[in-house]
Residue, then its C-alpha position, 0 to 999 in steps of 0.5 A: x502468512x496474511x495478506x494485506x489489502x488496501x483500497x486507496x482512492x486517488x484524486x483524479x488527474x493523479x493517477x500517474x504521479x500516485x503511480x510513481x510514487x508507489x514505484x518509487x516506493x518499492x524497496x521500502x516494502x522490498x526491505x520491510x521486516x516480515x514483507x514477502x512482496x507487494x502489488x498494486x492493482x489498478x481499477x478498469x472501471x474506476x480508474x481512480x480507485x486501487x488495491x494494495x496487496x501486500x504480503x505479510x508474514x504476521x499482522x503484526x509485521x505490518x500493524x505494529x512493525x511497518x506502521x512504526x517505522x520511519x518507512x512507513x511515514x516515508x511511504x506516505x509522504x510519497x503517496x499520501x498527497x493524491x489520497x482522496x481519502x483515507x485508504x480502506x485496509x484489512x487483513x486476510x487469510x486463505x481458507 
């Protein structure tokens, strides 16, 4: 089991419709193959900033799985506009 974790930096002003999104978005991660849960996390100190902790049964679920599915470009569409960047994603394990 991997963990993935994505730190995305929205525009400011936008942190509510990002949060809809990522709520609506839910049953794509809840049906994605290899998926056993998500959670975003929002920053205190930089309210724009936050963390997408995504469990994955294998890297591949989400690298290879995920990425190329029709969900995931669903995904982005209902997040991708309040980007302010490029999220910054890797891929840990427990130790």
């Amino acid at each position: 089991m991997i963990r993935e974790i994505a730190q995305i930096e929205v525009r400011p002003g936008t942190e509510q419709e990002f949060e809809k999104g990522v709520a609506e978005a839910k049953p794509i991660f809840d049906r994605a193959d290899g998926c056993q849960g998500a959670v975003l996390w929002r920053s205190i100190e930089n309210p724009a900033r936050y963390r997408l902790v995504v469990t994955w049964e294998t890297v591949e679920h989400h690298t290879v799985k995920f990425r190329g599915s029709p969900d995931f470009q669903r995904w982005r569409e209902l997040v991708g506009e309040y980007f302010a960047a490029p999220p910054e994603v890797e891929h840990v394990y427990a130790v």
